[in-house]
Backbone atoms as SQL, in Angstrom:
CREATE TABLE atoms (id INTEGER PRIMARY KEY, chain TEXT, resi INTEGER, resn TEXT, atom TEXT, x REAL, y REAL, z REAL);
INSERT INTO atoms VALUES
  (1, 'A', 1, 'UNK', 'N', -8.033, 14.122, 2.662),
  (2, 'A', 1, 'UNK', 'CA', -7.294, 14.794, 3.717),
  (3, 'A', 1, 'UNK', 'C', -6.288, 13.820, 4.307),
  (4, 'A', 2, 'UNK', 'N', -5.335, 14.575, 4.492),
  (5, 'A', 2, 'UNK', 'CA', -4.146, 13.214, 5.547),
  (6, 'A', 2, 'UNK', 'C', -4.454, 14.067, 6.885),
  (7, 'A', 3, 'UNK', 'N', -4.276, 12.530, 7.679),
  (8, 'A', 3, 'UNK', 'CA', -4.368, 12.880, 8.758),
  (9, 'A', 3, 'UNK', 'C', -3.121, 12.646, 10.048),
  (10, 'A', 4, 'UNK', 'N', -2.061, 13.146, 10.968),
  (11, 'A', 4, 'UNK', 'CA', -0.890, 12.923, 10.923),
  (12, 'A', 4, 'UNK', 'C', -1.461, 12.869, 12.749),
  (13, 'A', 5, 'UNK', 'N', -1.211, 11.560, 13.296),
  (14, 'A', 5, 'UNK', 'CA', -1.356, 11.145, 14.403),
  (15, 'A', 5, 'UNK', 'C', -0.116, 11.230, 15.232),
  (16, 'A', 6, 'UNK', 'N', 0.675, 12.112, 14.995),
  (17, 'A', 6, 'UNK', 'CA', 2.012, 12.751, 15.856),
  (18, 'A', 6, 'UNK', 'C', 3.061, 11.016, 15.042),
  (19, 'A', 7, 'UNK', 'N', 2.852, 11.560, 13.442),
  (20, 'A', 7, 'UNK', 'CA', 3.535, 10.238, 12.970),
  (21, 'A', 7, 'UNK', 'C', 2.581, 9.450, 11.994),
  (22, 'A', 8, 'UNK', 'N', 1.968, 8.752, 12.572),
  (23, 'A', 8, 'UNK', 'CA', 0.875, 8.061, 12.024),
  (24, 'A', 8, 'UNK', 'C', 0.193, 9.173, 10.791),
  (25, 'A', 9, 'UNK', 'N', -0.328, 8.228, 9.783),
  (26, 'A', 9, 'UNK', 'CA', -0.625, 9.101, 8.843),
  (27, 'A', 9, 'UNK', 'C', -1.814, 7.939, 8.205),
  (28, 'A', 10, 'UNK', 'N', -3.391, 8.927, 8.180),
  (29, 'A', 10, 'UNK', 'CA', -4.448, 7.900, 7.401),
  (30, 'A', 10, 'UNK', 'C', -4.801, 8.769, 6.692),
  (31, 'A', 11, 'UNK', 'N', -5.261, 8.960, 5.342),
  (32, 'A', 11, 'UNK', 'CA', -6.227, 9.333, 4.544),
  (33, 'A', 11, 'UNK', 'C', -7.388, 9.087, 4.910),
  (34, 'A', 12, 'UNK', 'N', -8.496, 10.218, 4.942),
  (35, 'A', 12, 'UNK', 'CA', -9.406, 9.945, 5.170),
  (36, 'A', 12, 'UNK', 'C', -10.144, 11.105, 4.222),
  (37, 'A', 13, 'UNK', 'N', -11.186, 10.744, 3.638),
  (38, 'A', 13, 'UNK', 'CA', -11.779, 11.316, 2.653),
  (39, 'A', 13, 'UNK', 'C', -12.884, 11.199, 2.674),
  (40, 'A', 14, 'UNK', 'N', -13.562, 10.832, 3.896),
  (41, 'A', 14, 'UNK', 'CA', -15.075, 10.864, 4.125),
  (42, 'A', 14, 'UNK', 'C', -15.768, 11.715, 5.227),
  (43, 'A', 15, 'UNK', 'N', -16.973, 11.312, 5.374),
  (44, 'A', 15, 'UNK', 'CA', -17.806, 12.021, 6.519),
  (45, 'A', 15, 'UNK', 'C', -16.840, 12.086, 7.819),
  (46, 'A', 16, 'UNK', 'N', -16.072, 10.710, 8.295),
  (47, 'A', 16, 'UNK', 'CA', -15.429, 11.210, 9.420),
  (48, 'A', 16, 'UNK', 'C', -14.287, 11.867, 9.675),
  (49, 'A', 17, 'UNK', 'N', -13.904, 12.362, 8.458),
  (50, 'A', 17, 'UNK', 'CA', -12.883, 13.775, 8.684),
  (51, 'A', 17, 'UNK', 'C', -13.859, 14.688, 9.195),
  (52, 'A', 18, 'UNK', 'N', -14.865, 15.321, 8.841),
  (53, 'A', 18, 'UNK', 'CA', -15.839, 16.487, 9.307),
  (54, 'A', 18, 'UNK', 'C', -16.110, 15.496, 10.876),
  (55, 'A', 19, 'UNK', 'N', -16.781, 14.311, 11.004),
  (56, 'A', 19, 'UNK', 'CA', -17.053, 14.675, 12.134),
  (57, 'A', 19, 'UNK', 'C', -16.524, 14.716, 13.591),
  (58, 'A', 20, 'UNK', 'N', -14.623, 13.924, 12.864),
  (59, 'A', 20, 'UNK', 'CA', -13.577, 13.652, 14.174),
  (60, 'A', 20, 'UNK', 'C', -13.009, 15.018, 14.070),
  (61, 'A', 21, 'UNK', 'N', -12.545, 15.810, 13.068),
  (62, 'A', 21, 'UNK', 'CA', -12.244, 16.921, 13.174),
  (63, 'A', 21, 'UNK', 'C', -11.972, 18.001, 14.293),
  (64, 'A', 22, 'UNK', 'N', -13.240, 18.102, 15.020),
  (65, 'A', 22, 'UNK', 'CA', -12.969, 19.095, 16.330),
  (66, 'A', 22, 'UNK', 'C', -12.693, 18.108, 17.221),
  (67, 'A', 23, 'UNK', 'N', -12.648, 16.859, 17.660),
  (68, 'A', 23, 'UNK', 'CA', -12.182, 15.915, 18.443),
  (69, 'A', 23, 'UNK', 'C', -10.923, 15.694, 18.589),
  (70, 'A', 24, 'UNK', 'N', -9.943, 15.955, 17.264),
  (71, 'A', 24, 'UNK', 'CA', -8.686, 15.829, 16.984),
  (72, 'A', 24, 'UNK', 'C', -7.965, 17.101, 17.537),
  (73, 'A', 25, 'UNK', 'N', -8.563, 18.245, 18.129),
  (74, 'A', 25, 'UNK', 'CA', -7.984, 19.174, 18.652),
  (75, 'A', 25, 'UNK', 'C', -8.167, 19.066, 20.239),
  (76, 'A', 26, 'UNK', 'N', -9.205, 18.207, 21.063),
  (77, 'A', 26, 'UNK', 'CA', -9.287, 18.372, 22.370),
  (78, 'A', 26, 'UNK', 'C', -8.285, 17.253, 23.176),
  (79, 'A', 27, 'UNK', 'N', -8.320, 18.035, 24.835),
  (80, 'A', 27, 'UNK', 'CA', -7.172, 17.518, 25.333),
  (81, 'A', 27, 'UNK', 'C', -6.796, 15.666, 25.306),
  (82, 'A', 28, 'UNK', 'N', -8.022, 15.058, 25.614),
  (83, 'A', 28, 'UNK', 'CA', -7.642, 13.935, 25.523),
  (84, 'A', 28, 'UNK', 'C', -7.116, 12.899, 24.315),
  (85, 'A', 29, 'UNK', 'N', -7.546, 13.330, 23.158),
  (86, 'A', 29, 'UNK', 'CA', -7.138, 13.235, 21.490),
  (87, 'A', 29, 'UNK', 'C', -5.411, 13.656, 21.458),
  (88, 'A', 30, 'UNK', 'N', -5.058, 14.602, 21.831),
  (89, 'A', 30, 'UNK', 'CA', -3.721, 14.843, 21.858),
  (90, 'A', 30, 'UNK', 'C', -2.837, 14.064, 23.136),
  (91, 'A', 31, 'UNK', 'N', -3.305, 13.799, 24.204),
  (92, 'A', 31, 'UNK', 'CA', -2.865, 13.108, 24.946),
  (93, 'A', 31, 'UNK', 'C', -2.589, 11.849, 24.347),
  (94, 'A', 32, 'UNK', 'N', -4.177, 11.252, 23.635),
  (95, 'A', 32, 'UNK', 'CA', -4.320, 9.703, 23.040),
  (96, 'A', 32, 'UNK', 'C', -2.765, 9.941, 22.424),
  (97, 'A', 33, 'UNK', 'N', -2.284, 10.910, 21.312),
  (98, 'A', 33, 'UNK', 'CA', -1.747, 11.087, 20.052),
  (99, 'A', 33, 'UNK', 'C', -0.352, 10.708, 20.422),
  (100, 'A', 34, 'UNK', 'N', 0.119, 11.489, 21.504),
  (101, 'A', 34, 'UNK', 'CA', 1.572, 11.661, 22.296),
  (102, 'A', 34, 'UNK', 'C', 1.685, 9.875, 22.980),
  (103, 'A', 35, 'UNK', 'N', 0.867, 9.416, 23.304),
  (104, 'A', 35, 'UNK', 'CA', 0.949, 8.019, 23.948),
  (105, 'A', 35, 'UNK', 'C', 1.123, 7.125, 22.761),
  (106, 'A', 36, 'UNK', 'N', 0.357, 7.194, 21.799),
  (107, 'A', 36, 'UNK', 'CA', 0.529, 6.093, 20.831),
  (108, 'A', 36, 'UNK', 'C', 1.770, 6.150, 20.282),
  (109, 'A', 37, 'UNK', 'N', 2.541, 7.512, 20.143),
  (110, 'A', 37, 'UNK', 'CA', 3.592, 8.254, 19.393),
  (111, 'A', 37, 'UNK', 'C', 4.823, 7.425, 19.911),
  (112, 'A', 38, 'UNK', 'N', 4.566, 7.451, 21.602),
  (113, 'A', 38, 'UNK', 'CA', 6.046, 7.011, 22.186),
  (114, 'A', 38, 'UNK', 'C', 5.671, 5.188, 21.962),
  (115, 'A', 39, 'UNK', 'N', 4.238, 4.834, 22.245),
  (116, 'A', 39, 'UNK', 'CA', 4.382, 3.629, 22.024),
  (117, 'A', 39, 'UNK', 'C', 4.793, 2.682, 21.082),
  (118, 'A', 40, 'UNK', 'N', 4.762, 3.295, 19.788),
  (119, 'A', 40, 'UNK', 'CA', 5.035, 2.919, 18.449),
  (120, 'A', 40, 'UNK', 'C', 6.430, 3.128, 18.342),
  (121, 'A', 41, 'UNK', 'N', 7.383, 3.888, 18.690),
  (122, 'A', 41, 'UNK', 'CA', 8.475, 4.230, 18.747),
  (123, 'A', 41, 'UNK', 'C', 8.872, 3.307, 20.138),
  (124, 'A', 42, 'UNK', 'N', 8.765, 2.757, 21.091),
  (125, 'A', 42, 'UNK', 'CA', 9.143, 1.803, 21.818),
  (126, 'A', 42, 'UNK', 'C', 8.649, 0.919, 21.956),
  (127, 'A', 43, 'UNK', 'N', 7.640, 0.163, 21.326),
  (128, 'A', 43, 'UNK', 'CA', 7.209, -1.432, 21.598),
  (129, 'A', 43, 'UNK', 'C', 6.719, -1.768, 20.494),
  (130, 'A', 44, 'UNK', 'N', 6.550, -2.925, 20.078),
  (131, 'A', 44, 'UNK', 'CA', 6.017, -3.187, 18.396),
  (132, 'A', 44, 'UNK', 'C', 4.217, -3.194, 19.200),
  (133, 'A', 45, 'UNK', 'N', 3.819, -2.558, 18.178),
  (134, 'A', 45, 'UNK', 'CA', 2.351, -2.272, 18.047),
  (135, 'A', 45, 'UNK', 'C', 1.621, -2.641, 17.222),
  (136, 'A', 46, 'UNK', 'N', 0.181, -3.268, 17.149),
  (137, 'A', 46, 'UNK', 'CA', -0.321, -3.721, 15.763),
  (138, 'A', 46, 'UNK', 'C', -1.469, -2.848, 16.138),
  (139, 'A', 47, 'UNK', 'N', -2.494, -2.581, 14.882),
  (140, 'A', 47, 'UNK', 'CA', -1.520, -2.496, 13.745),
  (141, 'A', 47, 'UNK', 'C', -0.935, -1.713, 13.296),
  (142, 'A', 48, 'UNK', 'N', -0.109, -2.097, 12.227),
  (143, 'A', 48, 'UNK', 'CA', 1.085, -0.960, 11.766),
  (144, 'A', 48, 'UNK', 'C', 0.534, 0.768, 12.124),
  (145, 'A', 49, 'UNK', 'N', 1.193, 1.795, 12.106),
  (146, 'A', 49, 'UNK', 'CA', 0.325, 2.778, 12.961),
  (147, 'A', 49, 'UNK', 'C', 0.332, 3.326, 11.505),
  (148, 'A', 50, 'UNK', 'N', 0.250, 3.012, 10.288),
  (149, 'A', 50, 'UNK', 'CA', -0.193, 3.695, 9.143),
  (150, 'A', 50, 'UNK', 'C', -1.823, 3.089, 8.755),
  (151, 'A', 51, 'UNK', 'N', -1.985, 2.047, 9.615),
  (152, 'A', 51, 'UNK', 'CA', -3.251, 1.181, 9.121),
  (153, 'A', 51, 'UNK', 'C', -4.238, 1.578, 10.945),
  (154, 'A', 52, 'UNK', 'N', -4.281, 2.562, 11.764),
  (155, 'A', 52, 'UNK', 'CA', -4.626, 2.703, 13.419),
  (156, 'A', 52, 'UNK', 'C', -5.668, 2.989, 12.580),
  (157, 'A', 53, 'UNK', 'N', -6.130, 4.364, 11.818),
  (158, 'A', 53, 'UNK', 'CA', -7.751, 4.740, 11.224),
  (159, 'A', 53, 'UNK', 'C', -8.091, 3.827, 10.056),
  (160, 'A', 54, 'UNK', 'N', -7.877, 3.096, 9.735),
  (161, 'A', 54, 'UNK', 'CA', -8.246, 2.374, 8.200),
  (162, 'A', 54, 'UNK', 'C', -9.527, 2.439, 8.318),
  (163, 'A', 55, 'UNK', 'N', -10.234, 1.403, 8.977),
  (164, 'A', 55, 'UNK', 'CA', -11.555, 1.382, 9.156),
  (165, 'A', 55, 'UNK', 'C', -12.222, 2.518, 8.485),
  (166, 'A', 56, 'UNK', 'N', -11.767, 3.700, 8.851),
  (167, 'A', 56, 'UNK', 'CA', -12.525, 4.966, 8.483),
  (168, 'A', 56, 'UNK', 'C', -12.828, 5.110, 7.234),
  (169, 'A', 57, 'UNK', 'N', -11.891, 4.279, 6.319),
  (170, 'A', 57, 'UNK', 'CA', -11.573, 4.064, 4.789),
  (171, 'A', 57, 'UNK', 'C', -13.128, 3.675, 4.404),
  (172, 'A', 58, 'UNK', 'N', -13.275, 2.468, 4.936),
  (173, 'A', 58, 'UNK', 'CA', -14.314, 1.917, 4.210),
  (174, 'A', 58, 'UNK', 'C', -15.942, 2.072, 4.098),
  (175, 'A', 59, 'UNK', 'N', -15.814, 3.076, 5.383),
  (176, 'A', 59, 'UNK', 'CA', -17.317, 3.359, 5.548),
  (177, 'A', 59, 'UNK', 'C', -17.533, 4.725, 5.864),
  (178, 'A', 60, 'UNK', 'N', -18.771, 5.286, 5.454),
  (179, 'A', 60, 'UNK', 'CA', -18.930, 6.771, 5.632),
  (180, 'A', 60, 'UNK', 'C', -19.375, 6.713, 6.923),
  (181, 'A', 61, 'UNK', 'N', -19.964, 8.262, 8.227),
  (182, 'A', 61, 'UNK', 'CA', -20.374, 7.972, 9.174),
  (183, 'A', 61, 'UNK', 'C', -21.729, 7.530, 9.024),
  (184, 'A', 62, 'UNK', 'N', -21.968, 8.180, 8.569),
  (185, 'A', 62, 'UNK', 'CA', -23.540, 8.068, 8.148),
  (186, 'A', 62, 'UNK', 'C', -24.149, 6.792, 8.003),
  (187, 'A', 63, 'UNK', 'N', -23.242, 5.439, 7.067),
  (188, 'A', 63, 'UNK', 'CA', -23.778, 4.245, 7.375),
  (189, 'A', 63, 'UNK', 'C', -23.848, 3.184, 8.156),
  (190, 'A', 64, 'UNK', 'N', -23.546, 3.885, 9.505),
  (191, 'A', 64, 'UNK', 'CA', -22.882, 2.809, 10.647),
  (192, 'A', 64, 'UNK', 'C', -24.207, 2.444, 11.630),
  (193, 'A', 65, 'UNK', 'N', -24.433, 1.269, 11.675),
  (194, 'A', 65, 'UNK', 'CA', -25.762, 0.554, 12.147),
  (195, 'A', 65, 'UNK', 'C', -25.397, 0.424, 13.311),
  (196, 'A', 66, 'UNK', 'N', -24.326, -0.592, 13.456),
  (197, 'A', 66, 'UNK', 'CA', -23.815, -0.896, 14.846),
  (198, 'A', 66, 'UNK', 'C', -22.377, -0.830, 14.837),
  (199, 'A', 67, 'UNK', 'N', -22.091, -0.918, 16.397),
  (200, 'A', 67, 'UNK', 'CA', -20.751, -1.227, 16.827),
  (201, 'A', 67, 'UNK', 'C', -20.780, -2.160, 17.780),
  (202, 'A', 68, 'UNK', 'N', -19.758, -3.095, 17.524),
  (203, 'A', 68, 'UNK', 'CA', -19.430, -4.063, 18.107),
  (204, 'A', 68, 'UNK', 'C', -17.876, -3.810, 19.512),
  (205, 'A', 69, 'UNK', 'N', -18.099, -3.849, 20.565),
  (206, 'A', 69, 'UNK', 'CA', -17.010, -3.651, 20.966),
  (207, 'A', 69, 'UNK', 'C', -16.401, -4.875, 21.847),
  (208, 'A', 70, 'UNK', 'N', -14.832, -5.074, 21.398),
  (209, 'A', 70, 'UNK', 'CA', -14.143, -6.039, 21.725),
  (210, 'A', 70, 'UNK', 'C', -13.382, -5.823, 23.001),
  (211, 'A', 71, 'UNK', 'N', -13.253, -6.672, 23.092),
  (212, 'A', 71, 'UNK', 'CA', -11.718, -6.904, 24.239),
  (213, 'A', 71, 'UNK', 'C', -10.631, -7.166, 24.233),
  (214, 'A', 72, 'UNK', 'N', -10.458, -7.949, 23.176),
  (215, 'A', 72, 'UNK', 'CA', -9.666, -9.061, 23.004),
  (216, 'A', 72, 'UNK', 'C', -8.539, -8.428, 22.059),
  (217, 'A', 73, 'UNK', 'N', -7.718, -7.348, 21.639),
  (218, 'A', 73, 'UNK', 'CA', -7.296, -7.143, 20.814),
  (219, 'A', 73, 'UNK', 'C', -6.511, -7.799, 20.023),
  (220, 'A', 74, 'UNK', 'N', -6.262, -8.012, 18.632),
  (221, 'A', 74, 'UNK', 'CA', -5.102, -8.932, 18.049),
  (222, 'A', 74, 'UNK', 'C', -3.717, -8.401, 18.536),
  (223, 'A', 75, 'UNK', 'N', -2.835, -9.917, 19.284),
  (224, 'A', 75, 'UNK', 'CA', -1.288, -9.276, 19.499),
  (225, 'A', 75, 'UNK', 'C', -0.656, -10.296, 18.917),
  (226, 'A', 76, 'UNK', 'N', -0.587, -10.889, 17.829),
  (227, 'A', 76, 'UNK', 'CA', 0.241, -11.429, 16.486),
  (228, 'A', 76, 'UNK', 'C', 0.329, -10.365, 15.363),
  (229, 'A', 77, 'UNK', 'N', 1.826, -10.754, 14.647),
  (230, 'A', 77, 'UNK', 'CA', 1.747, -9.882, 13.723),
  (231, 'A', 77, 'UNK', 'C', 1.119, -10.434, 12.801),
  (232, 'A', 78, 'UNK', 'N', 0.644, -9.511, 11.495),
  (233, 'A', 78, 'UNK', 'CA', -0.226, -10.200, 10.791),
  (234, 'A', 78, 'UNK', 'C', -1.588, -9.757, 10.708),
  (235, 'A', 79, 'UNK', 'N', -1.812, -9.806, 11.904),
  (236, 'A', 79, 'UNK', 'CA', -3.570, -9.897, 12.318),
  (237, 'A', 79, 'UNK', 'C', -4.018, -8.167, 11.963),
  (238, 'A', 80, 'UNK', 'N', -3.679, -7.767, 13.243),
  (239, 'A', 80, 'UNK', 'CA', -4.442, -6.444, 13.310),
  (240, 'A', 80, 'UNK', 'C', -4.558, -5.406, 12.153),
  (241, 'A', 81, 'UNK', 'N', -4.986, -4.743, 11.344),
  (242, 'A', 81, 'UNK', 'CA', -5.046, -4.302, 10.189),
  (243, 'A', 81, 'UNK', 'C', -5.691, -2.943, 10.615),
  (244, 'A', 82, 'UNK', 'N', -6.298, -2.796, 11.398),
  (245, 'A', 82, 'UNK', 'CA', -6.972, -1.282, 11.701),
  (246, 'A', 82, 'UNK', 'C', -8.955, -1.566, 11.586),
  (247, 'A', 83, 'UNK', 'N', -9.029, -2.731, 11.391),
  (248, 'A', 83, 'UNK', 'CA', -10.245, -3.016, 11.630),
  (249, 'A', 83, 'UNK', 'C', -10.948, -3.761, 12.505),
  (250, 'A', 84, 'UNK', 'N', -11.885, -3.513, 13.735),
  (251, 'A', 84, 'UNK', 'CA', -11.863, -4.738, 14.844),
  (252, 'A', 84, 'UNK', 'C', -12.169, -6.050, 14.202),
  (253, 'A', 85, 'UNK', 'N', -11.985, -6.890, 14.657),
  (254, 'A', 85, 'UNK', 'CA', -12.031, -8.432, 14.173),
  (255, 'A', 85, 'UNK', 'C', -11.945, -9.059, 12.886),
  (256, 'A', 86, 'UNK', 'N', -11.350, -7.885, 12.154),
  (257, 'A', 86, 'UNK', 'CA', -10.828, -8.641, 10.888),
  (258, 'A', 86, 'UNK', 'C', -8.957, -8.899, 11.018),
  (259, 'A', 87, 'UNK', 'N', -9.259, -9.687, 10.096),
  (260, 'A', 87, 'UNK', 'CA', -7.922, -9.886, 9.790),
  (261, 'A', 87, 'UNK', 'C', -7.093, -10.088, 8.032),
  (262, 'A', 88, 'UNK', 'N', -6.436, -9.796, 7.791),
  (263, 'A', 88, 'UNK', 'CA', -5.701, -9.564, 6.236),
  (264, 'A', 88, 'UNK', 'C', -5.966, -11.346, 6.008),
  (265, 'A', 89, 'UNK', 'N', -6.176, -11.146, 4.453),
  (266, 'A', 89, 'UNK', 'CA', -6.846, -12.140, 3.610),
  (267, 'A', 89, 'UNK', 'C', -4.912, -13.578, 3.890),
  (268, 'A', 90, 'UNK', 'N', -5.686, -14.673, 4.640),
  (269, 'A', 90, 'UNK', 'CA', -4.230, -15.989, 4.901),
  (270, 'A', 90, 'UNK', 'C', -3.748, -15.887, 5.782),
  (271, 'A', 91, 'UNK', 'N', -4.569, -15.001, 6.663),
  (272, 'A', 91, 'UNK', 'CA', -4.372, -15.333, 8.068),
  (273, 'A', 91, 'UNK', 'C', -5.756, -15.849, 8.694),
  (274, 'A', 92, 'UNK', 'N', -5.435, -17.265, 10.012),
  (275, 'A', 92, 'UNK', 'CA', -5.950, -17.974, 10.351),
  (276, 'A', 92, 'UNK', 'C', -7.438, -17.512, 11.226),
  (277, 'A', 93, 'UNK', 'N', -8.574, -17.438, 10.359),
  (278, 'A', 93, 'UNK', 'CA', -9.606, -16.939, 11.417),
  (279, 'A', 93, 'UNK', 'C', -9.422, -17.022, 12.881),
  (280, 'A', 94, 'UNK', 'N', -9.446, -15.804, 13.573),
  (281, 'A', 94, 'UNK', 'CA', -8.886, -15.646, 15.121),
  (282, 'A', 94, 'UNK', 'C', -10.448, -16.092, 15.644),
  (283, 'A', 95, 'UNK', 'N', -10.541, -17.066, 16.899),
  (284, 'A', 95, 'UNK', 'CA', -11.396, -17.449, 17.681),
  (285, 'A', 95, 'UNK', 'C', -12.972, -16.586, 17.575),
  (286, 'A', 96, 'UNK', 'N', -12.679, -14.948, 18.251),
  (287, 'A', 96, 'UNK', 'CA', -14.070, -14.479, 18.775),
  (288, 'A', 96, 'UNK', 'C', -14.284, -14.213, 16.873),
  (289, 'A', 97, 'UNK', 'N', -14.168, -13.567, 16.111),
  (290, 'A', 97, 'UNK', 'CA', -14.299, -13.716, 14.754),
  (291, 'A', 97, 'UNK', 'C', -15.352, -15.165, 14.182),
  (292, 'A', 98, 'UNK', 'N', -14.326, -15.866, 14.824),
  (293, 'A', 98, 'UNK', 'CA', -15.674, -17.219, 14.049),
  (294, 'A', 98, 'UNK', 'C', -16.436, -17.629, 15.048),
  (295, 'A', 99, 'UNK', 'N', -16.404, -17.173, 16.298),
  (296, 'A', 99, 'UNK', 'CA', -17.525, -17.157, 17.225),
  (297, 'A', 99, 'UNK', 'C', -18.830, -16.551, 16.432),
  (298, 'A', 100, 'UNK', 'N', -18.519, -15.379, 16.141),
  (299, 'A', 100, 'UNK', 'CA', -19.538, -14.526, 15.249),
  (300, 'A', 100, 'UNK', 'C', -19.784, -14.905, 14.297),
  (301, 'A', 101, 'UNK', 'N', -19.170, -15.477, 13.619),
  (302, 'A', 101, 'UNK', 'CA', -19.571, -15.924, 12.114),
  (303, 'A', 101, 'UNK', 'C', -20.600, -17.434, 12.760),
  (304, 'A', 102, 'UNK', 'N', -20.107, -18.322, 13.755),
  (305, 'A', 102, 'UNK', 'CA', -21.143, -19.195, 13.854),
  (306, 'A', 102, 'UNK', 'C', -22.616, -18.693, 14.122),
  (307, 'A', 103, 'UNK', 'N', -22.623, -17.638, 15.290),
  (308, 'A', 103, 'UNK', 'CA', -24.019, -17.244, 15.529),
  (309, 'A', 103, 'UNK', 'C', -24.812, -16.737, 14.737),
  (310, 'A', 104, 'UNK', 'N', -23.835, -15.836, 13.825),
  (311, 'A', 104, 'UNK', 'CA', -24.717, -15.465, 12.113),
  (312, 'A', 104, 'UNK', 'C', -25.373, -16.675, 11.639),
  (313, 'A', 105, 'UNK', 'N', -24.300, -17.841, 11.257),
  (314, 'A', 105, 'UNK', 'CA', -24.929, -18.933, 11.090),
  (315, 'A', 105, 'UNK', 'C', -25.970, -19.744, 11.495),
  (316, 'A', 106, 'UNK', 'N', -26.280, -19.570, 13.027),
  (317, 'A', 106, 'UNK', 'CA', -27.200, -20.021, 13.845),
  (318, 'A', 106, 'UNK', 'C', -28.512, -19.394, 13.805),
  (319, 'A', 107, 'UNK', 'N', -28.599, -18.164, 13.451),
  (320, 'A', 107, 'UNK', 'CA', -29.680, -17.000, 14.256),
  (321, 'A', 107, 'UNK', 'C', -30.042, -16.983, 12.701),
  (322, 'A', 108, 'UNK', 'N', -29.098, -16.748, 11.705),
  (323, 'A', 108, 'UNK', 'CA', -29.574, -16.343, 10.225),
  (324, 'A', 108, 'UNK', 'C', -29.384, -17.108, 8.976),
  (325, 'A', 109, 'UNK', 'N', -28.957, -18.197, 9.286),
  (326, 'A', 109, 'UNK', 'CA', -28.387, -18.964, 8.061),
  (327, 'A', 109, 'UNK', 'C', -27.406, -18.685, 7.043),
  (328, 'A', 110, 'UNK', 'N', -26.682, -17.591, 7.863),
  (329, 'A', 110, 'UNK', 'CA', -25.185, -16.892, 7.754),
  (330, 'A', 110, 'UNK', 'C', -24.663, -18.175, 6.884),
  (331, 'A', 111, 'UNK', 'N', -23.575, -18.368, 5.865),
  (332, 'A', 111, 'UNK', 'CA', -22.505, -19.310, 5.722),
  (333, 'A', 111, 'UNK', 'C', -21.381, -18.671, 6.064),
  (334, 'A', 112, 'UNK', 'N', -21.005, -19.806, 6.642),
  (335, 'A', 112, 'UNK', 'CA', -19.298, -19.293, 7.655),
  (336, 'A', 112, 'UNK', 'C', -18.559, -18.880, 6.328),
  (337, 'A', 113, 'UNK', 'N', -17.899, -17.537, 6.350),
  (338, 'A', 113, 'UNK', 'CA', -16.815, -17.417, 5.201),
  (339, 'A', 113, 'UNK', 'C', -15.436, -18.528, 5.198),
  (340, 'A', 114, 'UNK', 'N', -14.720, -18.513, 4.660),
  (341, 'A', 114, 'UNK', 'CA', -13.607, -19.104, 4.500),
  (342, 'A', 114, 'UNK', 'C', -11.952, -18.236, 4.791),
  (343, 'A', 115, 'UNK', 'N', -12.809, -17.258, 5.297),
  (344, 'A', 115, 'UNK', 'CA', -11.642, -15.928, 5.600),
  (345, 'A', 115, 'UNK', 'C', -12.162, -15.344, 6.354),
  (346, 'A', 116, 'UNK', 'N', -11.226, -14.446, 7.270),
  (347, 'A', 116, 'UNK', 'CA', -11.445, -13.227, 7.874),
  (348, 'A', 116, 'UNK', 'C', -11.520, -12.017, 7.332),
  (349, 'A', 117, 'UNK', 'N', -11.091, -11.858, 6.645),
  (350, 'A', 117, 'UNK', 'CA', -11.079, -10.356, 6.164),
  (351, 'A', 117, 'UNK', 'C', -12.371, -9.605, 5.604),
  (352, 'A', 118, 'UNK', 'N', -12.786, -8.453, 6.452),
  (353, 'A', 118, 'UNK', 'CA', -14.414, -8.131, 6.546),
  (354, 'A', 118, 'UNK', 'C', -14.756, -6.997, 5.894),
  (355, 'A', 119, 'UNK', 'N', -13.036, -6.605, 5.091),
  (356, 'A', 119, 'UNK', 'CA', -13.564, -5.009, 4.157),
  (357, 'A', 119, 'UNK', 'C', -14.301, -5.821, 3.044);
């Protein structure tokens, strides 16, 4: 299915087309839609607004354990990709990113990757 964010456009071909579906019609979803619309059209935005659902790409709903929620959003270009705390493969692991990767390391005997990129 494409999905057309007043512009923005993701493929999405999994469980969360069925389950954002009726969400994508209520008032605040179209409000979200019209705000991102003018924002992308007047301020540079990351990430690119063809990559805003990516995430959705890689995982069905069904297998989602946790969520992690940030603060910190990426505002370099480059960085933001449509996934929280990753970043595209030669760009410089961003701070809270290898924060996490140390405590993996600490708590689980995680090895720190050598990249960010978490698809």
């Amino acid at each position: 299915m494409i999905f057309y964010i007043r512009g923005a456009s993701t493929v999405m071909g999994n469980q969360w087309t069925e389950w954002l579906h009726q969400e994508w019609k209520k008032e605040y979803f179209l409000k979200l839609s019209k705000f991102l619309k003018n924002a992308y059209e007047t301020k540079e935005i990351y990430p690119p607004k063809q990559q805003v659902f990516s995430a959705f790409q890689h995982c069905d709903y069904s297998d989602i354990k946790v969520v992690i929620l940030g603060q910190d959003p990426y505002h370099q270009k480059g960085q933001a990709h449509g996934l929280c705390f990753s970043v595209n493969p030669g760009v410089k692991i961003p701070p809270s990113l290898l924060n996490m990767y140390k405590e993996l390391q600490t708590e689980y005997g995680y090895p720190i990757p050598n990249n960010g990129y978490l698809v």
